[in-house]
Phi, psi and omega in degrees: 000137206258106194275145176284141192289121204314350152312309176336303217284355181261336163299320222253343162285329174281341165301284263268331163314308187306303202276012161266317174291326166287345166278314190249053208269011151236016175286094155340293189299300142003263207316315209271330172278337180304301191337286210305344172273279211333303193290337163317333177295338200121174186308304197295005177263340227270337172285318173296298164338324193277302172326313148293341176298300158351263164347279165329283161345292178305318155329293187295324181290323201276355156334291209273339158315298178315314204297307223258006161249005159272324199294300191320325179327293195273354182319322237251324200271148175296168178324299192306291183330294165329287170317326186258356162271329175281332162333309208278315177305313188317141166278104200275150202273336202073216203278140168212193154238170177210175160302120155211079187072056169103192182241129153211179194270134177215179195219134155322117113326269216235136156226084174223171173264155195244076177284146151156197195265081166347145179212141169255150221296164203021027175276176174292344218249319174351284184285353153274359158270353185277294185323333146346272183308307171288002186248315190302318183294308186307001168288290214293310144105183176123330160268195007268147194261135157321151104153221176227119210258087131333104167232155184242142189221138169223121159252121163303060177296157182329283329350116137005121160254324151197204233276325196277005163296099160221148153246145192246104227278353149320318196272315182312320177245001167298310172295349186241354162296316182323296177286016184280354197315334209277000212206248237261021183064203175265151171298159171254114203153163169266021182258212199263147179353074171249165153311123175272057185308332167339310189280030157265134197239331183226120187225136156194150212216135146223178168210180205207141181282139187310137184251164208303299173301010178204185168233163186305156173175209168185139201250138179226112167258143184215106167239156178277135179298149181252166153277000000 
């Protein structure tokens, strides 16, 4: 078989957006990786590029609209309540692909919210968010899973009481992979009880100050790498 030449191999990636966007024609991330091949052709794509980026954009705002009239749904109900409704609303995607080290295939675990107060690592607060952080997976329950993990994390931190208050969003997420045992099992070794967080393989985490309409907390996804 005679292989094909990077132009070729760059025609036959660009069908396969196309014929993924007419299946999926409200997926962003879709949208936002076809956007980045385009623009690899060069300047004269660039107007054609924009257009899905475009799209996407508009996607992602009505995404977050939705989020936040769901949260007003449930403000009312206590935590535990709370937590198993949103559980049941969120949409789990199943197997889908995304950029991970290249587009590979992966499958939704988990999706929940973590209400309570972000703690940052060796602070005083830590261990009530990692009890948090364990109670929310055992609500939603199902692990611990085999394999290499992608996960995505966003923390609601507080407002400030003053200036020396601040998270630092590394020390935000070393406590809350920690508290993770129920979703990556245990290290296999001989020191003491950890998260085998080794197998997260793909991380990607932000944060944002809690806004008037919601409470600290931190929304968390976990999905497993495919062959």
């Amino acid at each position: 078989m005679t292989p094909k030449t990077p132009t070729e191999t760059d025609s036959v990636r660009n069908l396969s957006y196309r014929l993924a966007l007419l299946r999926r024609p409200d997926d962003p991330a879709l949208m936002r990786e076809a956007a980045q091949m385009l623009w690899l052709h060069g300047p004269s794509w660039d107007d054609i590029a924009a257009e899905p980026e475009r799209r996407a954009e508009t996607l992602s705002k009505r995404a977050e609209s939705q989020a936040d009239s769901t949260g007003h749904e449930c403000a009312d109900l206590p935590p535990s309540a709370r937590l198993r409704w949103l559980s049941r609303r969120r949409p789990r995607r199943g197997t889908t692909s995304t950029r991970i080290m290249g587009i590979v295939k992966t499958e939704v675990l988990l999706q929940l919210d973590v209400p309570g107060r972000p703690a940052s690592y060796s602070s005083a607060a830590e261990a009530p968010w990692k009890a948090a952080v364990r109670a929310a997976i055992s609500q939603v329950g199902g692990g611990p899973w085999a394999g290499r993990f992608s996960v995505v994390m966003e923390f609601r931190t507080p407002q400030a009481s003053n200036a020396n208050e601040i998270w630092d969003l590394d020390n935000l997420i070393k406590p809350t992979l920690d508290a993770m045992e129920g979703v990556f099992g245990l290290r296999a070794w001989n020191g003491p009880a950890q998260a085998a967080d080794d197998r997260v393989v793909h991380l990607e985490a932000s944060k944002r100050t809690v806004r008037a309409d919601e409470l600290p907390g931190a929304w968390i996804e976990v999905r497993r790498l495919l062959p």
